[in-house]
N, C-alpha and C positions, 0 to 999 in steps of 0.2 A: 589369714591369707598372706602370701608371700610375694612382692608384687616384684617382676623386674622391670627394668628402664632399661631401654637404647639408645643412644644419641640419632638420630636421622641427619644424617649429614647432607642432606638437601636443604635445608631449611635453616638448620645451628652452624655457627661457625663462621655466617655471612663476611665476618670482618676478612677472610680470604678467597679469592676466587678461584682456589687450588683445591679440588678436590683431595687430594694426596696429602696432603696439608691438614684437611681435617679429621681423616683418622687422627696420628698424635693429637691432636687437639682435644679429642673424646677422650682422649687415654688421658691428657694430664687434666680434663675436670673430673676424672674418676670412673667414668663408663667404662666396661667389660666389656660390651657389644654396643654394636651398628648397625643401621640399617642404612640403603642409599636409593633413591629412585631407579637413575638411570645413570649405572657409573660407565657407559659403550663410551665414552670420550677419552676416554686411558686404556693402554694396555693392559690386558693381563697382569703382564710381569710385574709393571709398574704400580698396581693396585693391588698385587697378592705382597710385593715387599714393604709396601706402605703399611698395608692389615699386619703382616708379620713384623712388623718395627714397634707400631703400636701395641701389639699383645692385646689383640682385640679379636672379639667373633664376628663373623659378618652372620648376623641374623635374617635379613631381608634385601635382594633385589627385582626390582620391577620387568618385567619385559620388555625388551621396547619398544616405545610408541609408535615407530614413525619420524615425522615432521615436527616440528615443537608445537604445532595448533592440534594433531593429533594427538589422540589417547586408545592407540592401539587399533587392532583391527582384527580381533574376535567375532564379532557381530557384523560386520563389516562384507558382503555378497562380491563377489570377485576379487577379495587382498586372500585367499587363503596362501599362496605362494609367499605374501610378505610375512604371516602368520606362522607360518611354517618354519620360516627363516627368522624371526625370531625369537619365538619358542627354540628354536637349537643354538641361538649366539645366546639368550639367557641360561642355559644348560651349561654351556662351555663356562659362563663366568662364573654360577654358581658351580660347579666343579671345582676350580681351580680357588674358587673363594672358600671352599669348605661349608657353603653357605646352603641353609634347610628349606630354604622358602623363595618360592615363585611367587611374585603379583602378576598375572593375565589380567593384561589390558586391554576391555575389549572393545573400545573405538566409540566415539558420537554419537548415536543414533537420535537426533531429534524426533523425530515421528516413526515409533518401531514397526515392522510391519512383520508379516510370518513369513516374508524372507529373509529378513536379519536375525530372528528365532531357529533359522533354519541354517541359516550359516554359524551363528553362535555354536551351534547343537554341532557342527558338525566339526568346529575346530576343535571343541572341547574336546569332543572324542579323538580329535587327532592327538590332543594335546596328552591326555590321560595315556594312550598307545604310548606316547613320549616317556613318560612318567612311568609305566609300568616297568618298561625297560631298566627306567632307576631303579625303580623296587625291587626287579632283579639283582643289582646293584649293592643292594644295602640302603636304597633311598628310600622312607616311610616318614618323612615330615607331610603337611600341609602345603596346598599351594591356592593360595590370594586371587579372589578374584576380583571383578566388578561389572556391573551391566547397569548404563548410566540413559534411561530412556528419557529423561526429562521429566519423569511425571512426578506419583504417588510411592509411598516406600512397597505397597504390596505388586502394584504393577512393576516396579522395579523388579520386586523378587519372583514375576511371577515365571521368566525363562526357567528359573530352579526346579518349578513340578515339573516343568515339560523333558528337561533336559535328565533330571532323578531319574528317568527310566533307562537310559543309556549310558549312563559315567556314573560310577560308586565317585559317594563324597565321605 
């Protein structure tokens, strides 16, 4: 098995609190690629010449969440409009990042009910619409997700049968 490693520049590199800083930083302990949660705090420009200085791939960015106590709003019954919007600013940065993978965040739900199943269900399908359009594109990576209900790992997974019927995974 051939395993590769990313740096997560969320997390390594803490001794700066320069994101742009921690690309080369990956680059001189030897990492090829990256990943970053939520790099919406820098420009573009600013983060594609940082990626391009390091000579590095950007493998993975998150969507983003919201507010810093938020974790997105997938599942989430009246944010489809913030959903929506950033599902298309995570598109623009993976764009311009060259990068293959989306995480879909899809918000808190303490106690899930079959209206957060049913909003979940209906962003993903916005979201897949989204995505298809890339696969027009040239785009056929994988995209990240999460559905965080608080419980059991099966209750966790259980939006997955419901939503299997509407969105190819």
């Amino acid at each position: 098995m051939n395993l590769k490693f990313c740096a997560n520049l969320s997390f390594m590199y803490q001794e700066t609190n320069c994101l742009l800083e921690r690309y080369s930083l990956a680059a001189k302990s030897g990492f090829t690629s990256v990943e970053c949660a939520f790099p919406y705090s820098e420009t573009l420009e600013k983060l594609v010449q940082a990626k391009t200085n390091a000579n590095v791939q950007q493998i993975l960015i998150n969507a983003p969440r919201g507010e810093a106590h938020e974790l997105g709003f997938a599942a989430i019954p009246s944010m489809e409009d913030s959903f929506r919007s950033s599902i298309d600013l995570a598109v623009s940065y993976a764009n311009a990042l060259n990068c293959s993978k989306i995480h879909v965040m899809a918000g808190i739900v303490v106690q899930p009910t079959k209206v957060n199943h049913e909003a979940y269900e209906k962003n993903l399908t916005c979201a897949a619409q989204i995505f298809e359009t890339k696969e027009e594109l040239n785009y056929s990576e994988w995209i990240g997700l999460e559905y965080n209900p608080k419980g059991d790992t099966d209750k966790g997974l259980s939006w997955l049968r419901d939503i299997k019927r509407t969105v190819t995974f």
